[in-house]
N, C-alpha and C positions, 0 to 999 in steps of 0.2 A: 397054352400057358407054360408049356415045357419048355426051360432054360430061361423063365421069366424072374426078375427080381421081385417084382411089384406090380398088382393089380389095382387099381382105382375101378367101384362098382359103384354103377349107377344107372336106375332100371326106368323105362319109360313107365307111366300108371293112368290110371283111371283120371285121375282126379287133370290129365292133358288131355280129353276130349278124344269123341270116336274115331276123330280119326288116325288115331293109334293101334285102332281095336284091342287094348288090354284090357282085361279084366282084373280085380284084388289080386286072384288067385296065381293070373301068370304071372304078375309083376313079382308075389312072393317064392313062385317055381323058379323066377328068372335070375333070385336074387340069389337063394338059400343054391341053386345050382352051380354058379359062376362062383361060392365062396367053398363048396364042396369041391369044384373042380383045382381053385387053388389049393385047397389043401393038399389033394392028390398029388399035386406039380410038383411038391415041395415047394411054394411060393414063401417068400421071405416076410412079404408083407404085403395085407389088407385093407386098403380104405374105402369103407363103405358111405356113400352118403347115403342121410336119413332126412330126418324135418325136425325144425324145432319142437315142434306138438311133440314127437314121438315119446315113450315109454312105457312104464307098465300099470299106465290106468290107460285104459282103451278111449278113445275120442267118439267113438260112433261113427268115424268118419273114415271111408273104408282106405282109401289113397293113403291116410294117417298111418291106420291100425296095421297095415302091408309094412312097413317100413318097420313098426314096433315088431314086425313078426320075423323080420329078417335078422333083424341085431339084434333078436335071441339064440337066433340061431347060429349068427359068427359066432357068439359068446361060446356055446359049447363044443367048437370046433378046437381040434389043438390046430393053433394058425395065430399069428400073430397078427394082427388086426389093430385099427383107429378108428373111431364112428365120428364123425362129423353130421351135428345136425345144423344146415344153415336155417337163417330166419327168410322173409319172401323175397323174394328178388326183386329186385327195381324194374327188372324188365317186364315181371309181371302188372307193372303199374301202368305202362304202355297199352296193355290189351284193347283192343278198338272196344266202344259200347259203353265206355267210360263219360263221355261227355265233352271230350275236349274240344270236337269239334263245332260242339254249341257252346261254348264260353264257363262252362262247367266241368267239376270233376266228382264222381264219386266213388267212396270205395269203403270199407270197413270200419276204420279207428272213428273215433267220436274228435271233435274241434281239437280237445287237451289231451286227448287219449294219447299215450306212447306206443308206439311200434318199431321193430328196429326191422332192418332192409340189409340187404347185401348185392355188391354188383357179381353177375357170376364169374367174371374175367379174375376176382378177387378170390372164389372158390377156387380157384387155379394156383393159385400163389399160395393160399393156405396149405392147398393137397401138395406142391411140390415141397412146400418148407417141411409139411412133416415127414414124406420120404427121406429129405434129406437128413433127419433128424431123429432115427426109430425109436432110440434108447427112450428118448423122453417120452414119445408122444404113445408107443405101443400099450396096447389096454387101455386107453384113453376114449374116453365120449366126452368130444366138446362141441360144443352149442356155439356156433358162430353168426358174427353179423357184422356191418360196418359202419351202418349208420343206427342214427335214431330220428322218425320223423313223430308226426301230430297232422290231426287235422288240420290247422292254423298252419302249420309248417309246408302243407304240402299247396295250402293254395299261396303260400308268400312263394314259392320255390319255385312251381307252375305258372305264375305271374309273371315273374321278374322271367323268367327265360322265354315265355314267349310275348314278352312286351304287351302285354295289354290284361286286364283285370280275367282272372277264371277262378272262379266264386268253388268255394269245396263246400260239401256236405253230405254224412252219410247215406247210407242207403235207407232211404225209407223204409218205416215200420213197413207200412202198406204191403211193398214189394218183398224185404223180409217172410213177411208171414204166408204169401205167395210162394213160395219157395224153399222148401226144406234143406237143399244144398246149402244156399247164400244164409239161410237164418243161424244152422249149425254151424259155420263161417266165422259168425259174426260173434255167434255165443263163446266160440274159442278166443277170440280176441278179445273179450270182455273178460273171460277170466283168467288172461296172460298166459294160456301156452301156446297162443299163437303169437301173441305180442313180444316175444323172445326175453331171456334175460344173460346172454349174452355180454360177458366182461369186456367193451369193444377196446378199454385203454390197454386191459392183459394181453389181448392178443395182438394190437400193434406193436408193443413190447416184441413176441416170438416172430412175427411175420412181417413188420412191417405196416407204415402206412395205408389205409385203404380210402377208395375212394367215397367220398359222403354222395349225398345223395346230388347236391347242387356239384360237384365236378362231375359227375355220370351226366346231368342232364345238357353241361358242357360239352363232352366230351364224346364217349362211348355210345350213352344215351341219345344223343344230339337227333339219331335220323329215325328212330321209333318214336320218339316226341312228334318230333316234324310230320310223320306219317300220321300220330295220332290226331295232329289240330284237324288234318283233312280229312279222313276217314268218314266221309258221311254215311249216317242211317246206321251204320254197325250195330248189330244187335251184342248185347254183353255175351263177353266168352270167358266165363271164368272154370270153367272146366276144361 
């Protein structure tokens, strides 16, 4: 990082499946190390991505609680730093084991329930506007997103792009209570700090346009949709 202006930190975790093999602990070794070592550099500036959930009531949920552990610790660094926490990513909605390939979709929000999303091509455009823009943005933790969906919303969206009816609904109790992962998941989304709240008109104001969910699944999205209708037997990957 010697002779660097600007470091963007962003650490693989747990919560992306073994075969990353991280642990809580490296993800927060990987994170608090790379924000000590710009300090050293003299690095100008810090952008840390986190998650929506993050702050300082713990979630239970270790992938979460890593990321609350790291932007305590940019904080007490002298280093000029921006924490960004996005909301889920669209691309996560793609993960095979979802359904789509039986004419089904499942996933967390309830039918009316609100969740907001973001493309991650969009996190890119946020990270480069705030370099370009330190005054305002240093010291800053902002919660970002680009869309807002609904259950209701995701199977009209789902539908209309792949031309024929895919019915939504959450994930069963049943399976829920099978699964401690998915149930603690679901409990976060229930009491909105996974469901984001996210100003999405403020920050097209700073950065610009983002893409909703129905241009991603147009667009960017197009070939992880496509992938997902055929995906047969995929078992759910949400870790």
């Amino acid at each position: 990082m010697s002779g660097v202006y600007g470091v963007f930190s962003v650490q693989p975790s747990s919560g992306q499946g073994e075969v990353y093999g991280v642990t809580d602990e490296q993800e927060v070794r990987y994170g608090t190390t790379i924000a000590d070592i710009a300090a050293e550099c003299g690095v100008e500036h810090l952008v840390y991505t986190s998650v929506n959930a993050a702050g300082p009531e713990k979630t239970g949920m270790g992938h979460f609680d890593s990321k609350s552990e790291i932007e305590a610790h940019i904080r007490k660094l002298d280093l000029k730093s921006t924490i960004i926490r996005p909301a889920g990513f669209m691309e996560l909605l793609m993960l095979p084991g979802m359904g789509l390939d039986k004419g089904y979709f499942l996933s967390f929000v309830r039918p009316d329930q609100t969740a907001q999303v973001i493309a991650v091509q969009d996190i890119g455009r946020i990270v480069a506007g705030i370099f370009q823009n330190p005054d305002r943005f240093v010291g800053e933790t902002i919660e970002i997103a680009g869309d807002e969906i609904t259950g209701q919303r995701l199977q009209d969206s789902l539908s209309r792009a792949a031309g024929k009816p895919i019915a939504y609904s959450r994930f069963p109790d049943s399976l829920l209570r099978q699964n401690s992962f998915l149930d603690r998941l679901a409990e976060l989304f229930d009491d909105g700090r996974l469901a984001g709240h996210a100003d999405i008109p403020r920050l097209e104001q700073d950065f610009g346009k983002f893409l909703s969910f129905d241009e991603w699944l147009a667009g960017p999205g197009k070939p992880l949709f496509e992938a997902a209708l055929v995906a047969e037997n995929a078992p759910i990957a949400l870790r």
